[in-house]
Every structure is written in structure tokens, then in C-alpha cells.
C-alpha positions in Angstrom: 97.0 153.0 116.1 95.0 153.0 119.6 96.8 154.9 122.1 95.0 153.0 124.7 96.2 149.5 125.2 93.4 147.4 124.6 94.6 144.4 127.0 94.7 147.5 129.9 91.6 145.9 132.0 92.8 142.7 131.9 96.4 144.2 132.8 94.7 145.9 135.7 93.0 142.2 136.5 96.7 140.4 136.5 98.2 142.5 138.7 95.4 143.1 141.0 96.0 139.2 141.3 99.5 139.7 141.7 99.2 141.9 145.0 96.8 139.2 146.1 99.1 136.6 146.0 101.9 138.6 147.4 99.5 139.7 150.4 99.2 136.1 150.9 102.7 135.1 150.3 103.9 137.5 152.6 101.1 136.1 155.7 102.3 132.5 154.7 105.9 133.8 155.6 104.9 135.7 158.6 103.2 132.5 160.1 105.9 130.5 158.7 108.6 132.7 160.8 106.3 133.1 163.8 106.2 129.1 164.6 109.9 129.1 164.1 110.0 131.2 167.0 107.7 129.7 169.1 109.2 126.6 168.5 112.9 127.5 169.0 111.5 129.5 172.2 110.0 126.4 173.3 112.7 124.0 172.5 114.7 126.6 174.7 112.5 126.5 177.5 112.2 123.0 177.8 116.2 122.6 177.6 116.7 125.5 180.6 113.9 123.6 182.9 115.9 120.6 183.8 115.1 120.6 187.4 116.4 118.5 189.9 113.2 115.6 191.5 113.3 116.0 195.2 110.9 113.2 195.8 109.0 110.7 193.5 106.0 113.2 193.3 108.0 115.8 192.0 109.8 113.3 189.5 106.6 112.0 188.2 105.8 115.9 188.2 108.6 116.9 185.7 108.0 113.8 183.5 104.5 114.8 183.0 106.1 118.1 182.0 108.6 117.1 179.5 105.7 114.8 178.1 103.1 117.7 177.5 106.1 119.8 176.3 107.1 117.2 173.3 103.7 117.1 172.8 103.4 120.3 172.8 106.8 120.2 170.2 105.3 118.1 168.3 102.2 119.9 167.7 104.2 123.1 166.7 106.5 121.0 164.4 103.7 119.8 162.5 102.3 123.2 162.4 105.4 124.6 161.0 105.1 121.7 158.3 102.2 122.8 157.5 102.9 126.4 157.4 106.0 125.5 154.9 103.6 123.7 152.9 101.0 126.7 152.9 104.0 128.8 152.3 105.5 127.3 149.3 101.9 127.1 147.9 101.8 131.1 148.1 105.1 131.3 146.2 104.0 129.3 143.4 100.9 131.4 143.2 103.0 133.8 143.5 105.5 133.3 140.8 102.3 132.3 138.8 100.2 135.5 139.3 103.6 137.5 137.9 104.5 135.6 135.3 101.0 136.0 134.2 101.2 139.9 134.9 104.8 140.5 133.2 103.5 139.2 129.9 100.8 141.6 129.5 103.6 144.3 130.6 105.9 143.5 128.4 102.5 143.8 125.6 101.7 146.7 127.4 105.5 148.1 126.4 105.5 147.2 123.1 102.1 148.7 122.3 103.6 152.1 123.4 106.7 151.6 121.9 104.7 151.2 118.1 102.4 153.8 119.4 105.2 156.2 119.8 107.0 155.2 116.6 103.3 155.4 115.4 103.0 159.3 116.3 106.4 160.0 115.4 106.4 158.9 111.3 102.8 160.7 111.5 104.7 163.8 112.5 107.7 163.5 110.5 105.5 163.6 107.6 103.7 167.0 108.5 106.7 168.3 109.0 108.2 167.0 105.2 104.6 168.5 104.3 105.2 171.3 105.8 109.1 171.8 104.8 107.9 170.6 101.1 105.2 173.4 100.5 107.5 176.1 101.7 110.3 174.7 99.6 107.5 174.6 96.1 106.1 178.2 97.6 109.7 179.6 97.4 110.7 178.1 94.2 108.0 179.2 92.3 108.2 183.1 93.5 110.9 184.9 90.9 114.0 186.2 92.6 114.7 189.4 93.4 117.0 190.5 90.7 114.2 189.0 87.9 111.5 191.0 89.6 113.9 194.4 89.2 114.5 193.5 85.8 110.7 193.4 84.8 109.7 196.5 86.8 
């Protein structure tokens, strides 16, 4: 048996694309997370600016606010859509690029696992070869006392 695992490039292939689609998983959550923030943030600094209108100017002032702020919401909420969307995209490519890569690991395991069984019932028999010539060599010598006797 090959001690070299004959899948090994293609191994190397999977879980190169595996660290890809982590990479990318994990910037899909990063953006993800960063428009939560932004959004909350903004949500929370358009609930804290309720200012009082002085005068009709400064009415039609803060309505033109609030307006280009839920526009402005609205614009980050569909960006957070779209970054869940992106998001969940990199998961299943992801959980895809892994379950690719575990099934050539788990090959990979085997294949060492019969190539150490392998190497182990090739050294067991040297060793009975071994322990079997001495045992013929010894047996075939006369003993001690029938060696005396003939001298």
C-alpha cells in the first residue's frame, strides 16, 4: 500500500476552498454586524433629536430632517437585507466547501489507518520470520548433554 494518499492534491484543493469560503463568510458577517450598528446608531439618533420648532422655518427644518433620516433608514435597512442575503449565501458555501473537505478527510483517515494496519502485518511477519528461524536454528543444534556424550 501507498503511504502517500493519492486524493492528497485534491484534499489540499478542498480545503484551500474551505478557508475561502470561511474568509468570505466571516466579511459577510462583519458587514452584516456593521450595518446593524449603523442602523441601531441611527435609529438612536433620530429618536434623541426630537427638537422643539420655534417657528415654521425651523419646523419645516426638522421635517426635512426626519425625512432624509427615514430615507436614510431605509437605505440602511435594505442594505442590511442585502447583507443577510449575502451572508447566508457565504454560509451555504460555507457548509458546502466543508462538507466537500471532510469527505476527503475522513478518506484521508482511513487510508492511514489501512496503511498502518498495512505496515504493521508486514512487520509482524518479519518478526514470526525472524522468531521462526531462530526457533528451527535452535532445534536443530544437539543439546549440551548429547554433544558430551559424543565427545
Amino acid at each position: 500500500m501507498n503511504r502517500q494518499f493519492s486524493l492528497a492534491g485534491l484534499l489540499r484543493l478542498r480545503q484551500t476552498q474551505q478557508d475561502a469560503a470561511a474568509s468570505g463568510l466571516a466579511r459577510a458577517n462583519s458587514r452584516t454586524a456593521s450595518l446593524r450598528s449603523r442602523r441601531a446608531t441611527a435609529r438612536e439618533e433620530l429618536a434623541e433629536s426630537a427638537g422643539a420648532a420655534g417657528s415654521s422655518a425651523s419646523l419645516l427644518a426638522i421635517a426635512a430632517s426626519r425625512a432624509s433620516a427615514q430615507s436614510m433608514l431605509a437605505e440602511l435597512d435594505a442594505l442590511a437585507a442585502s447583507a443577510e442575503a449575502d451572508a447566508e449565501q457565504a454560509r451555504a458555501e460555507y457548509t458546502e466547501a466543508k462538507r466537500r473537505a471532510v469527505g476527503l478527510e475522513k478518506l484521508e483517515n482511513r487510508h492511514g489507518a489501512a496503511f498502518e494496519a498495512s505496515a504493521l502485518r508486514a512487520e509482524q511477519g518479519v518478526l514470526d520470520e525472524i522468531a521462526s528461524s531462530a526457533w528451527h536454528r535452535s532445534s536443530a543444534q544437539p543439546a549440551p548433554a548429547a554433544r558430551k556424550a559424543g565427545s
